[in-house]
N, C-alpha and C positions, 0 to 999 in steps of 0.2 A: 678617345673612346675607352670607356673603361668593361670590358666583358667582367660582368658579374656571371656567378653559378649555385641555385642553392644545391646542398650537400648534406646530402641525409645522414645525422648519425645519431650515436645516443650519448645522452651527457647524464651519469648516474644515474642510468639505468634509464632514461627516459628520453625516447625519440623525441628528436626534434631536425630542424633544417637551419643551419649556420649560411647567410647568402655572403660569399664573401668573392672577391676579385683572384684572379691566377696567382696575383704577388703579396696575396693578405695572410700574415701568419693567423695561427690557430687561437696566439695571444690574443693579437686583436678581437679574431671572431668571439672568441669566447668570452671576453669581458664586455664587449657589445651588447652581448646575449645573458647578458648579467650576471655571470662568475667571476664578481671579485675578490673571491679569495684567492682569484689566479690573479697573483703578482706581475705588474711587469717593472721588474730592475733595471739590468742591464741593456735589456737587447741586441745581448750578443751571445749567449750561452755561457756565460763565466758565473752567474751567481745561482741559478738553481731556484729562483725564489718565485719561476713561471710554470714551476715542474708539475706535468700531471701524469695518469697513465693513461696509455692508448694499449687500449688492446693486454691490461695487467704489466706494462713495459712503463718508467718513467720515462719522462721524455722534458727536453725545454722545449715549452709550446711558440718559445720565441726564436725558435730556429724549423719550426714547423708550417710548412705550408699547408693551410684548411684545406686545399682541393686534395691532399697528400689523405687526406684521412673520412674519408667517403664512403657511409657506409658500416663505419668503426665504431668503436666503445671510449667511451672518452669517459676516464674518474679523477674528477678533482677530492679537494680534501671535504667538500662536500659529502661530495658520495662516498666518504668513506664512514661519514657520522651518523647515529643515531639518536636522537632529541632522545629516547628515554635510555637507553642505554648507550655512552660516548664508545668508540673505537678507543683499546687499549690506550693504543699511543696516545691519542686525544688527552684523556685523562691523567696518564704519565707524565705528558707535559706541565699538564696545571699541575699537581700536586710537587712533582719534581721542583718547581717553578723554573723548567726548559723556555721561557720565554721571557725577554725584556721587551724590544720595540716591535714583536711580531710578526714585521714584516718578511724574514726567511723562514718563519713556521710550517706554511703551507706545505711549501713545497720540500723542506724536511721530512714532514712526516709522510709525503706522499712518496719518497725515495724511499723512506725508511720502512713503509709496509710491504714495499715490494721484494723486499730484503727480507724481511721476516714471516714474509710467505716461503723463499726459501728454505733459512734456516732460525729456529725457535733458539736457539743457541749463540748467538753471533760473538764473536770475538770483539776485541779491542779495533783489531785490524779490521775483520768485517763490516763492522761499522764505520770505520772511516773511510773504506771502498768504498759504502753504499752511500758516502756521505761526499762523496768525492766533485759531487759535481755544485753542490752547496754551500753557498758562501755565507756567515754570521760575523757580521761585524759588533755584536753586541755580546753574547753571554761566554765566549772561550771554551765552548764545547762540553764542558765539562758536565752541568743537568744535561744535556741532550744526549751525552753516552748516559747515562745514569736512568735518564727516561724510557732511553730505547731499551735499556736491558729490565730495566721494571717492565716494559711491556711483555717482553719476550718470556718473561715469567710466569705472564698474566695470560700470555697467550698458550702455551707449554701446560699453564692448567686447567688450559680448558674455559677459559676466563673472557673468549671474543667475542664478535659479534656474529650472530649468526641470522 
């Protein structure tokens, strides 16, 4: 017997109900629920590439249990864009060219914004804190600090989404 429960919450910004099972992470609910730009990698919390926020917190949604979050705010890298105007980072990425195979983007920059909600400023080191939980087998980090600190500039002038 499988107990299902739906579980009220909001996914950028907009209520909805995710019906998931006691043992169903958040990954699943949420790509179910048609957010695939939430990655599922690894399945075990090593690559960062399922990362969303709860509650303004990054989180791996593949070590998240859906009934764990009831009620909550849930921002993928969705909810952090704006079709006419992109989220800093968004755009730092393309122009930087911070991206080869994409698939660790999301959840980059979805670490990375919560990090420069923080601090406009971030360090070499700060950034690889915030970057800590994120694995890129493609680009060597290198546009992605380079992005992050374009955004932070961008953001420092006043330059985000509002």
């Amino acid at each position: 017997m499988s107990l299902e429960k739906a579980i009220p919450v909001k996914i950028n910004g907009v209520p909805h109900e995710l019906l998931a099972r006691a043992n169903e992470t958040l990954l699943d609910c949420l790509r179910q629920h048609g957010q695939f730009e939430v990655k599922n990698g690894c399945e075990k919390g090593d690559c960062g590439a399922c990362a969303v926020q709860i509650e303004g917190e990054a989180v791996d949604s593949c070590l998240t249990l859906t009934w764990t979050v009831e009620g909550r705010s849930i921002t993928t890298l969705e909810g952090l864009n704006d079709t006419n105007k992109p989220h800093p980072l968004i755009a730092a990425f393309m122009e930087q060219g911070a991206v080869q195979c994409g698939y660790c983007t999301p959840g980059i920059i979805v670490a990375a914004e919560e990090m420069l909600r923080e601090t406009l400023n971030p360090t070499d080191d700060d950034i690889a804190l915030a970057l800590s939980g994120n694995l890129c087998r493609c680009t060597g980090y290198t546009k992605i600090f380079a992005a992050i600190r374009q955004a932070a500039t961008v953001l420092r002038e006043g330059g985000g989404n509002d």
